[in-house]
C-alpha positions as CSV (number, residue, x, y, z in Angstrom):
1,X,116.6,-53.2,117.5
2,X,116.7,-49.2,118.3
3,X,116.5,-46.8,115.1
4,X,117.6,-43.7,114.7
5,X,115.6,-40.7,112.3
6,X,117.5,-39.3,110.2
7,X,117.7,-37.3,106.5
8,X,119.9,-38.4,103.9
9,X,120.3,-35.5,101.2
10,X,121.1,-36.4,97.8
11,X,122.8,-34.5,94.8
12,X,122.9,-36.3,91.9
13,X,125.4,-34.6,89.2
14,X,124.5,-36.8,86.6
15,X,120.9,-37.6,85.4
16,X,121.9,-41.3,84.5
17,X,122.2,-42.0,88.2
18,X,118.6,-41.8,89.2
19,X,117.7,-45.4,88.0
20,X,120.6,-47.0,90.6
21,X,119.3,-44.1,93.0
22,X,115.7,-45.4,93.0
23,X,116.5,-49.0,92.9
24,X,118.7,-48.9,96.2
25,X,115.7,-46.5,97.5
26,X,113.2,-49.5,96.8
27,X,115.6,-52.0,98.6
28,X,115.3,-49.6,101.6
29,X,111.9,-48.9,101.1
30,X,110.7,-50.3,104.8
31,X,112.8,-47.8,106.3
32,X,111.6,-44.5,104.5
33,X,109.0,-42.1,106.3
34,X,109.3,-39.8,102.9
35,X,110.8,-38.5,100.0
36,X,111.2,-35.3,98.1
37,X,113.3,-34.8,94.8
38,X,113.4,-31.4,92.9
39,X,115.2,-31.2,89.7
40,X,117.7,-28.1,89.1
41,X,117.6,-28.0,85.4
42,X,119.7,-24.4,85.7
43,X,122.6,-26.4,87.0
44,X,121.8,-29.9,85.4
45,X,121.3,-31.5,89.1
46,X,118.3,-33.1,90.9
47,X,118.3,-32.7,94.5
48,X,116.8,-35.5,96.9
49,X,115.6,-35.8,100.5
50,X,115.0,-38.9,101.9
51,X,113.7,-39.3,105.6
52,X,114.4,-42.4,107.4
53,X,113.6,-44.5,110.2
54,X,116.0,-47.4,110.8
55,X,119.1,-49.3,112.2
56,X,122.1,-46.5,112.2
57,X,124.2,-49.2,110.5
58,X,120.9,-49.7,107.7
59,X,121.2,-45.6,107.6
60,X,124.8,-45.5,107.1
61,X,124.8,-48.7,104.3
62,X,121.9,-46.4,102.2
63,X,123.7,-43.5,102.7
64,X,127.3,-45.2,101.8
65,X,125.5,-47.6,98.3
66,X,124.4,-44.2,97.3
67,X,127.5,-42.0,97.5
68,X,129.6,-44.6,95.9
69,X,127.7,-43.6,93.3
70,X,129.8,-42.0,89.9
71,X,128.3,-38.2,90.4
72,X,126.6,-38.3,93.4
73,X,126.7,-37.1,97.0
74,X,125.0,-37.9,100.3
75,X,125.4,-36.9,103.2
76,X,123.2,-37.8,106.5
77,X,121.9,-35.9,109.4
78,X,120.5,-37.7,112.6
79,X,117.9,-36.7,114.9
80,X,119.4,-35.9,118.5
81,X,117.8,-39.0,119.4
């Protein structure tokens, strides 16, 4: 099956979010080159970047669990390839 790389970017509003954050993150856990989080305690966010390696339709179910989310965006970008 082909994958794509991609970076799903993650702003989480509400600090209560991070447990359902992580565990969807662990059930994807195959898939994930990397991760960086930095908490923005100025503006009561945490910011997350996730890299990936997987299916486009695995990419686009992590990136969809995680924006359903109550307080929380994602967005992905894909490699050009």
């Amino acid at each position: 099956m082909d994958t794509r790389v991609a970076i799903l970017a993650i702003i989480a509003h509400d600090n209560g979010s991070a447990q359902e954050i992580n565990a969807i993150l662990h059930e994807h856990a195959k898939y994930i080159i990397g991760r960086m989080g930095l908490p923005y305690r100025e503006r009561g966010m945490n910011i997350i970047s996730v890299a990936v390696d997987a299916p486009q339709d695995v990419i686009n179910s992590l990136a969809g669990k995680i924006g359903r989310l109550e307080g929380v965006t994602a967005k992905t970008l894909y490699s050009p390839q």
